[in-house]
BALOVO-583146 format. One record per atom (N, C-alpha, C): residue number from 1; x negated, y negated, z negated. Coordinates in pm, whole numbers, padded with zeros to 5 digits. Example, Ala and Ser with C-alpha at 12.3 -4.5 7.8 and 13.67 -1.06 7.14 Angstrom:
// BALOVO-583146
pt seq 1; px -01319; py 00569; pz -00780 $
pt seq 1; px -01230; py 00450; pz -00780 $
pt seq 1; px -01320; py 00330; pz -00780 $
pt seq 2; px -01285; py 00225; pz -00708 $
pt seq 2; px -01367; py 00106; pz -00714 $
pt seq 2; px -01290; py -00003; pz -00787 $
END
This chain:
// BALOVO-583146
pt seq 1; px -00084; py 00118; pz 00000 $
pt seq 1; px 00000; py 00000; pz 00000 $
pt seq 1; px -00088; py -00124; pz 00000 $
pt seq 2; px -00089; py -00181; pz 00072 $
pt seq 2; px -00125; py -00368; pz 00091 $
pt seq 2; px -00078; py -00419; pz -00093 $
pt seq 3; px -00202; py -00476; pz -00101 $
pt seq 3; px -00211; py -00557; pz -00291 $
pt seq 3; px -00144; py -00694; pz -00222 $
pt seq 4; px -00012; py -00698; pz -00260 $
pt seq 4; px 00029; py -00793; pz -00278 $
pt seq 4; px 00017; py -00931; pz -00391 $
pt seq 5; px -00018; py -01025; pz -00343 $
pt seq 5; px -00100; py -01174; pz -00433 $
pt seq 5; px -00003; py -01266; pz -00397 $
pt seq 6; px -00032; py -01346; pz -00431 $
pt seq 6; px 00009; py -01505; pz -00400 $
pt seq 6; px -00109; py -01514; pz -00292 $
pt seq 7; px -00229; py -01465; pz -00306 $
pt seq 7; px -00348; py -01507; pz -00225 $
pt seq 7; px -00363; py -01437; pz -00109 $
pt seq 8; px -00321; py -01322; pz -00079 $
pt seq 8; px -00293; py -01250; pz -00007 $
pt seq 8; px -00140; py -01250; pz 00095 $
pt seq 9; px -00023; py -01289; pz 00015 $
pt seq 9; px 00046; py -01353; pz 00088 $
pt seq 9; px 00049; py -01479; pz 00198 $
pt seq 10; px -00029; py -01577; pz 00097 $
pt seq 10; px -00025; py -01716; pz 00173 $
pt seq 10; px -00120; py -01664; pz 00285 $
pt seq 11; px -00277; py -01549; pz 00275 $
pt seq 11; px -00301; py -01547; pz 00387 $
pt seq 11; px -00228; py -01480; pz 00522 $
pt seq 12; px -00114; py -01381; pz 00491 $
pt seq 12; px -00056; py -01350; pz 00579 $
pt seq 12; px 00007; py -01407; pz 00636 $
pt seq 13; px 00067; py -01512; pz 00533 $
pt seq 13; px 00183; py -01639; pz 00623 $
pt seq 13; px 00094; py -01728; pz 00753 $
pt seq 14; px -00044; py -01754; pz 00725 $
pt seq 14; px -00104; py -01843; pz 00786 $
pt seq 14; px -00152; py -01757; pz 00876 $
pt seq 15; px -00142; py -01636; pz 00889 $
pt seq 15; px -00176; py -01545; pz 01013 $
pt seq 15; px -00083; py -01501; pz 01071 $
pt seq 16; px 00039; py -01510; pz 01013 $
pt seq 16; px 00139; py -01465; pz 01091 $
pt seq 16; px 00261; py -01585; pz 01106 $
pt seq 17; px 00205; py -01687; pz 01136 $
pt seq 17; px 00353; py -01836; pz 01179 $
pt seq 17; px 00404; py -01817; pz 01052 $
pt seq 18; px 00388; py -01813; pz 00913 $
pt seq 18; px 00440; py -01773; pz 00859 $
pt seq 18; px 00461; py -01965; pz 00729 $
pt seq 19; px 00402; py -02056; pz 00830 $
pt seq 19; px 00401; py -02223; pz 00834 $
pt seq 19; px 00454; py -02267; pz 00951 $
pt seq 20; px 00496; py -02365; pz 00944 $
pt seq 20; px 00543; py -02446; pz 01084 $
pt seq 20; px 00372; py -02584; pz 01133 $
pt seq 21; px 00456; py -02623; pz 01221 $
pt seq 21; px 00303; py -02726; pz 01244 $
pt seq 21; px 00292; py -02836; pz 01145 $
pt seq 22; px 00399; py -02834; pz 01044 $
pt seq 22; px 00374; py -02947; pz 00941 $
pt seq 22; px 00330; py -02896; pz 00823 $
pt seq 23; px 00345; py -02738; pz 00796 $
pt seq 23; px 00280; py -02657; pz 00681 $
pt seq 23; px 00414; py -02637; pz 00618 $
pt seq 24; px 00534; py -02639; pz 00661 $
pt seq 24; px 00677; py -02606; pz 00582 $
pt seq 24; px 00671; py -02420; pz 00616 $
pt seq 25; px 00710; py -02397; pz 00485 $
pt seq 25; px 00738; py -02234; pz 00475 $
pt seq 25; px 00801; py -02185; pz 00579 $
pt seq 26; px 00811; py -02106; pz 00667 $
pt seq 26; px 00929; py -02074; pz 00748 $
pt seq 26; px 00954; py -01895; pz 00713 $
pt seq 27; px 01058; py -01913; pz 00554 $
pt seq 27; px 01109; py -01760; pz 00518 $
pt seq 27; px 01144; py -01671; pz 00628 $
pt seq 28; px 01150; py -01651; pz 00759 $
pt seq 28; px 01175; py -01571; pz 00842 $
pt seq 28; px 01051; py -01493; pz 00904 $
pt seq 29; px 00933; py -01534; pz 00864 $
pt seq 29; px 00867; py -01487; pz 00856 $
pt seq 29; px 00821; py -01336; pz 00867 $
pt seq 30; px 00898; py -01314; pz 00722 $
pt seq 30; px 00851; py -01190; pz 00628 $
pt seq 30; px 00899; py -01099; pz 00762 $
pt seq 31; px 00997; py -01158; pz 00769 $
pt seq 31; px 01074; py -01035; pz 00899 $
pt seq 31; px 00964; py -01002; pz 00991 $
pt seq 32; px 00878; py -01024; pz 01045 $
pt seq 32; px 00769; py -01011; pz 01144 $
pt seq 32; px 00690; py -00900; pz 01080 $
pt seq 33; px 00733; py -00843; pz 00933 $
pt seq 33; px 00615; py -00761; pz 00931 $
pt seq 33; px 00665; py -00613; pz 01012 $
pt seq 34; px 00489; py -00511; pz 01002 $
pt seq 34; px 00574; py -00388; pz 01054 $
pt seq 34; px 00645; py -00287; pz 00999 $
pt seq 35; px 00743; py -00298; pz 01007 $
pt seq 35; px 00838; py -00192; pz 00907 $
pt seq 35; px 00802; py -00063; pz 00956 $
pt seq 36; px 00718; py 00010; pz 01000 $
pt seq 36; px 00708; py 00151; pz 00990 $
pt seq 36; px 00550; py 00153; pz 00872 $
pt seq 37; px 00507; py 00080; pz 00865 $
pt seq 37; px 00370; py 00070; pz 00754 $
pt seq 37; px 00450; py -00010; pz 00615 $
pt seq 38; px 00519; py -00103; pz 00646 $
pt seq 38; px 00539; py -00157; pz 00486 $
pt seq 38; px 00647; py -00274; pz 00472 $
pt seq 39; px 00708; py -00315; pz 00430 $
pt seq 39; px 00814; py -00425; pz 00457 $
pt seq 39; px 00816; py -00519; pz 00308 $
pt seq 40; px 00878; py -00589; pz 00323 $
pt seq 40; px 00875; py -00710; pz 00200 $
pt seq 40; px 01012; py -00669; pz 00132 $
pt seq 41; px 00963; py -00673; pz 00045 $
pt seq 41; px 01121; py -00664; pz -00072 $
pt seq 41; px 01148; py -00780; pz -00133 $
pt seq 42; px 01232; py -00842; pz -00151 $
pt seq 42; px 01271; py -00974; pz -00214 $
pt seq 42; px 01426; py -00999; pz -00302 $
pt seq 43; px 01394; py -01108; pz -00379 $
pt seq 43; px 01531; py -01109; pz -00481 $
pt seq 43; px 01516; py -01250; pz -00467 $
pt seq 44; px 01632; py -01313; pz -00515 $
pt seq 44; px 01662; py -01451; pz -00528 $
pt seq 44; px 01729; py -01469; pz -00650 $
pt seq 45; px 01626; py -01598; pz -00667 $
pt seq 45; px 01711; py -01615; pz -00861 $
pt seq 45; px 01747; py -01798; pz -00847 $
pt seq 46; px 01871; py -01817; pz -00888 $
pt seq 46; px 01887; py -01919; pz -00943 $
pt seq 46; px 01796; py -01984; pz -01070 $
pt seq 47; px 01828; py -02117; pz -01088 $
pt seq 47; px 01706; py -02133; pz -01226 $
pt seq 47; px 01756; py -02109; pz -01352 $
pt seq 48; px 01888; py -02084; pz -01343 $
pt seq 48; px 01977; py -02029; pz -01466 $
pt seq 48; px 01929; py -01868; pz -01497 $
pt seq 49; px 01869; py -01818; pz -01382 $
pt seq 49; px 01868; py -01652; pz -01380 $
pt seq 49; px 01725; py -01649; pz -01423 $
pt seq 50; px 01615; py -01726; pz -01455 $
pt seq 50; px 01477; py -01718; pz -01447 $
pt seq 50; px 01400; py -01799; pz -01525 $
pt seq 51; px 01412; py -01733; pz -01669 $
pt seq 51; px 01359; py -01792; pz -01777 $
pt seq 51; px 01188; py -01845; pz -01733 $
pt seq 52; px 01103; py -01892; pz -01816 $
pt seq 52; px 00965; py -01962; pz -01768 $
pt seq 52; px 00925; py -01799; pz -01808 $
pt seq 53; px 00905; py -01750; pz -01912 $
pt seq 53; px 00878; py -01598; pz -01955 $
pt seq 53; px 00849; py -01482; pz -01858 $
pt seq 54; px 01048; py -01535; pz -01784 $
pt seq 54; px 01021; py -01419; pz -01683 $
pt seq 54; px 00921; py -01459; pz -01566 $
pt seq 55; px 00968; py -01585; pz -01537 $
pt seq 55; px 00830; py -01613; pz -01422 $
pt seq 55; px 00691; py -01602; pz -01490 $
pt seq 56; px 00715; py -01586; pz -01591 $
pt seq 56; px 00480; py -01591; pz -01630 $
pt seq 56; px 00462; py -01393; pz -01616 $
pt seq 57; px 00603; py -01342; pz -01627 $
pt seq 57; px 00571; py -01236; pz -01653 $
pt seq 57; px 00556; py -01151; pz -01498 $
pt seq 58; px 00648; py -01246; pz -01391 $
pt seq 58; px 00646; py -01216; pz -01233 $
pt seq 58; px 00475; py -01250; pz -01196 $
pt seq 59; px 00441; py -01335; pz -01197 $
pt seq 59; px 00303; py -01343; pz -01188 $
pt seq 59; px 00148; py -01291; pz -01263 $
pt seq 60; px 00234; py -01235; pz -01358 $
pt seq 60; px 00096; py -01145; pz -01468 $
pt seq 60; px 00129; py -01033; pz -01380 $
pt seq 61; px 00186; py -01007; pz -01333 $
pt seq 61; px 00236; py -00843; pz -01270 $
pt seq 61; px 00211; py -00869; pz -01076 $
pt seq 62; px 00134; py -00960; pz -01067 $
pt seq 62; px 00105; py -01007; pz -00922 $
pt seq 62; px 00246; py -01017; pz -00829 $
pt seq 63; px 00381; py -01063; pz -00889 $
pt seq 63; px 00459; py -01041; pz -00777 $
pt seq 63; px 00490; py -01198; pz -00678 $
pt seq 64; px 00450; py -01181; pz -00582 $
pt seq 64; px 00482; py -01338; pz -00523 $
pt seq 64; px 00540; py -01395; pz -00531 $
pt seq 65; px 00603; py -01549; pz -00586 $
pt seq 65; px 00694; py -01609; pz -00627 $
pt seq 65; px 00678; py -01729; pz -00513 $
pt seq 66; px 00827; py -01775; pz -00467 $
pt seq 66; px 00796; py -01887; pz -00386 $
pt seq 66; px 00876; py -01970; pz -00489 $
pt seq 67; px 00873; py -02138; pz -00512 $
pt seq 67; px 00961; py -02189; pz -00559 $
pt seq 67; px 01005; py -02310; pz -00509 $
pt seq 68; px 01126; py -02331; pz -00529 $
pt seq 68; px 01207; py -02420; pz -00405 $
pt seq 68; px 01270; py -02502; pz -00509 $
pt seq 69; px 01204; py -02657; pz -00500 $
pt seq 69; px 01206; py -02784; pz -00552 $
pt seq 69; px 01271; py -02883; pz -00435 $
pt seq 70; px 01367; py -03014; pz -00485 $
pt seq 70; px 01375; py -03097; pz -00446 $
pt seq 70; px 01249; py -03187; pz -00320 $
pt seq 71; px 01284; py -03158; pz -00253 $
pt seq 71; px 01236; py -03248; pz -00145 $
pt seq 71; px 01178; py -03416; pz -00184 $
pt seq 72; px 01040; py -03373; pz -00150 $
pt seq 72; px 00998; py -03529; pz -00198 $
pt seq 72; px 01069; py -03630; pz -00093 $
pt seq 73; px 01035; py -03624; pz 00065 $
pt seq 73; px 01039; py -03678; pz 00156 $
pt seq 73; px 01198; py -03709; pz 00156 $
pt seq 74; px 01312; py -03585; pz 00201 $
pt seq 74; px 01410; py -03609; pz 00175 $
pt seq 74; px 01501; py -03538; pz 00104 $
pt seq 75; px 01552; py -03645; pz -00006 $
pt seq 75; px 01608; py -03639; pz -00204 $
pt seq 75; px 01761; py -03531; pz -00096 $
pt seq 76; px 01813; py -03518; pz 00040 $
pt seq 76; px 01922; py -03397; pz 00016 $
pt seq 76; px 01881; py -03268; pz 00047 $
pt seq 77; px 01758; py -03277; pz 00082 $
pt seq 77; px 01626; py -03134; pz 00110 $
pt seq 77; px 01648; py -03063; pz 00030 $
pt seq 78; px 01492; py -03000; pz 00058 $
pt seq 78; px 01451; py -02860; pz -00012 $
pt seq 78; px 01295; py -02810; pz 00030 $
pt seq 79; px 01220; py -02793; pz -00065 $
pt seq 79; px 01096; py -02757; pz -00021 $
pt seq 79; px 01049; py -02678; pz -00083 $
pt seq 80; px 00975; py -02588; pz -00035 $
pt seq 80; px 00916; py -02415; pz -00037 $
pt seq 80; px 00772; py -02457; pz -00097 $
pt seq 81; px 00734; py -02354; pz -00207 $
pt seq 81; px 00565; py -02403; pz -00293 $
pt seq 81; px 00580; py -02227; pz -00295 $
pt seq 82; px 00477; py -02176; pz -00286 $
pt seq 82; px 00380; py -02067; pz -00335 $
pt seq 82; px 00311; py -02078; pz -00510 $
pt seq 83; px 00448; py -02027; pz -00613 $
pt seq 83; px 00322; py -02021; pz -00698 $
pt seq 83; px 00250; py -01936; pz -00737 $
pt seq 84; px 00116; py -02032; pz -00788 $
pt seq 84; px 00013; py -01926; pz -00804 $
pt seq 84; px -00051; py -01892; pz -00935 $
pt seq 85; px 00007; py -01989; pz -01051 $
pt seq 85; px -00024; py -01959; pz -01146 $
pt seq 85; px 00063; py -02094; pz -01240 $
pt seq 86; px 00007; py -02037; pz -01387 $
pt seq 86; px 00106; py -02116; pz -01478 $
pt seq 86; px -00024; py -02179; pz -01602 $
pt seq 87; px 00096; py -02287; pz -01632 $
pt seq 87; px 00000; py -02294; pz -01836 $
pt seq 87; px 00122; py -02337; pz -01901 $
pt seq 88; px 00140; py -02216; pz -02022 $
pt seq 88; px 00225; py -02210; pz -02091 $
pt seq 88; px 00268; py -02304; pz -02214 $
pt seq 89; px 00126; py -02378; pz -02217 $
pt seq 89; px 00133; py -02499; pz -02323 $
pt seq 89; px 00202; py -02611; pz -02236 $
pt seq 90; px 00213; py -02599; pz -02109 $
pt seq 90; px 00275; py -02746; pz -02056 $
pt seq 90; px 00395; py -02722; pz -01939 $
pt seq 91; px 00426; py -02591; pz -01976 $
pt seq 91; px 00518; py -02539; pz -01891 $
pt seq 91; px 00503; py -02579; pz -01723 $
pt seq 92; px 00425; py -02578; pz -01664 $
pt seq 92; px 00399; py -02642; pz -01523 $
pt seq 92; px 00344; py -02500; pz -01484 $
pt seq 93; px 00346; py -02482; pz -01381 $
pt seq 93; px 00330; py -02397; pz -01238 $
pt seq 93; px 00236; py -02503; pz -01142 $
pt seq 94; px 00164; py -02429; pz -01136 $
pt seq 94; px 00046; py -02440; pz -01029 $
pt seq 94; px 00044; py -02393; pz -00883 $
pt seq 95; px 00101; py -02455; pz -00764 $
pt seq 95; px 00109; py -02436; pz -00657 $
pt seq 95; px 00010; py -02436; pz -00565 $
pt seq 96; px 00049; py -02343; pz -00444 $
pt seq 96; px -00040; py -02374; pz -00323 $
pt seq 96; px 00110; py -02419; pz -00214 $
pt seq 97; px 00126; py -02617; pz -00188 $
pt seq 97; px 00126; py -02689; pz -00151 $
pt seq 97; px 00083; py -02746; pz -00064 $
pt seq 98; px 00074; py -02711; pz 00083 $
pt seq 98; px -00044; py -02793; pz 00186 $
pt seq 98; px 00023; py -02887; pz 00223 $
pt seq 99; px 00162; py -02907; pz 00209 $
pt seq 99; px 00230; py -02979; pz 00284 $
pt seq 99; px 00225; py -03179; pz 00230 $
pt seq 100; px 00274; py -03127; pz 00079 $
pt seq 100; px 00269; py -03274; pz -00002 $
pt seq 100; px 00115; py -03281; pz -00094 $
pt seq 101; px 00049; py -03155; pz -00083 $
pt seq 101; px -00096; py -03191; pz -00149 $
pt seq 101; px -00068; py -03184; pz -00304 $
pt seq 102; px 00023; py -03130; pz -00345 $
pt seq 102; px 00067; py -03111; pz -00484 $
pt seq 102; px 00032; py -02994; pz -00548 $
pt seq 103; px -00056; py -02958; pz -00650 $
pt seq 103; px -00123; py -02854; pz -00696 $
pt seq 103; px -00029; py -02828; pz -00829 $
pt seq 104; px 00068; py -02885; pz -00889 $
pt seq 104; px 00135; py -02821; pz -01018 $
pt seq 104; px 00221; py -02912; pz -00968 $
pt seq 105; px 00395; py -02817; pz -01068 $
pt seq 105; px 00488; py -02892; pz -01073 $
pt seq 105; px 00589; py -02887; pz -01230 $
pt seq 106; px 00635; py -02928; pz -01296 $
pt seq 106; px 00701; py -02868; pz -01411 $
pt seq 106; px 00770; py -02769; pz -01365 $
pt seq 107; px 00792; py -02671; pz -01500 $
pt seq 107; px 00877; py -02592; pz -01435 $
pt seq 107; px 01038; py -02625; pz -01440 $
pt seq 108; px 01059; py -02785; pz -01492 $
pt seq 108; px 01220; py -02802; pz -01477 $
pt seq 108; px 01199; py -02825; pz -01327 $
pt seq 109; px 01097; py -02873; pz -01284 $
pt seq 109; px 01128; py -02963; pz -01118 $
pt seq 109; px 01204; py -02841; pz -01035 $
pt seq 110; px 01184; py -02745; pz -01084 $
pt seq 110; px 01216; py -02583; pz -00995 $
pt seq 110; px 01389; py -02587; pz -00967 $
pt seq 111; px 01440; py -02556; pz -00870 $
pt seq 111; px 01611; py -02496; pz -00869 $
pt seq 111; px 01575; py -02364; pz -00804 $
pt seq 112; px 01517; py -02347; pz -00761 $
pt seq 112; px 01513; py -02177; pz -00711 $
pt seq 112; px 01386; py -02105; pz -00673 $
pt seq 113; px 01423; py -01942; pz -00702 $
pt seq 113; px 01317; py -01895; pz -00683 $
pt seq 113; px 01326; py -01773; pz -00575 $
pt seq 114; px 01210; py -01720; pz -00507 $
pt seq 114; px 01215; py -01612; pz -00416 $
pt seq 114; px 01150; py -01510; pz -00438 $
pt seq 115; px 01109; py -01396; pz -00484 $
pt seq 115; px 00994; py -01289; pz -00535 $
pt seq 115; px 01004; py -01210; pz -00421 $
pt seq 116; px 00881; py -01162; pz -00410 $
pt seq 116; px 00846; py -01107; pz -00292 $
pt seq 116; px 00763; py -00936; pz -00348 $
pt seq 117; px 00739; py -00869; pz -00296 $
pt seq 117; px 00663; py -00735; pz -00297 $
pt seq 117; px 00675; py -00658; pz -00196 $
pt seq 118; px 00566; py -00626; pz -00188 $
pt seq 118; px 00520; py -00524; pz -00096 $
pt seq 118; px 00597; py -00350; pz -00102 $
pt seq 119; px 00687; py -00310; pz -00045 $
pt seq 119; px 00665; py -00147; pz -00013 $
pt seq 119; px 00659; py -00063; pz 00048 $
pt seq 120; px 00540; py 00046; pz 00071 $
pt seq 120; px 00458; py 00119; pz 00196 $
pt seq 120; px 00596; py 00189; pz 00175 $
pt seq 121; px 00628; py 00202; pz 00355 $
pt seq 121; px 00783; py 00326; pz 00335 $
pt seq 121; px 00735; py 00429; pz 00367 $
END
């Protein structure tokens, strides 16, 4: 089975269109992988469904988390972050961001989340 990362993901996205030409996520992505070697499994959590706990505990366990914050550019948006890590004394999440250049965000800034994993079928 492919070790699924945050670091290992983002490099698949950037090898597989898995950015647009402005660096926006494009979730359709995942679909491009090859489903006879391995496919992406995913869940979707509201921020009501996804204590900070459970996300420190999604990422101690390497599972890819995307998280989908308010749109800087435009406030009726939505924008896609890769996180990649946390600090529990300041509740913030640490992103990989190419788009706005933003390396942490609180974790209230969050409304949704995407988890991702790898499974060889």
């Amino acid at each position: 089975m492919v070790e699924a990362t945050p670091k290992t993901f983002n490099t698949w996205l950037q090898n597989n269109r898995g950015y647009n030409e402005v660096n926006d996520y494009m979730g359709e992505s995942v679909k491009r992988v090859d489903n006879n070697t391995m496919r992406w499994i995913y869940s979707y959590y509201d921020k009501g469904n996804m204590s900070f706990e459970q996300l420190k505990k999604f990422l101690d366990n390497k599972i890819i988390v995307i998280g989908i914050i308010r749109s800087i550019v435009n406030k009726n948006g939505f924008h896609f972050v890769l996180i990649i890590g946390y600090s529990s004394e300041k509740k913030i999440l640490y992103t990989h961001d190419p788009a706005y250049n933003s390396k942490e965000y609180s974790y209230e800034d969050f409304l949704r989340y995407k988890t991702y994993k790898t499974n060889k079928k």
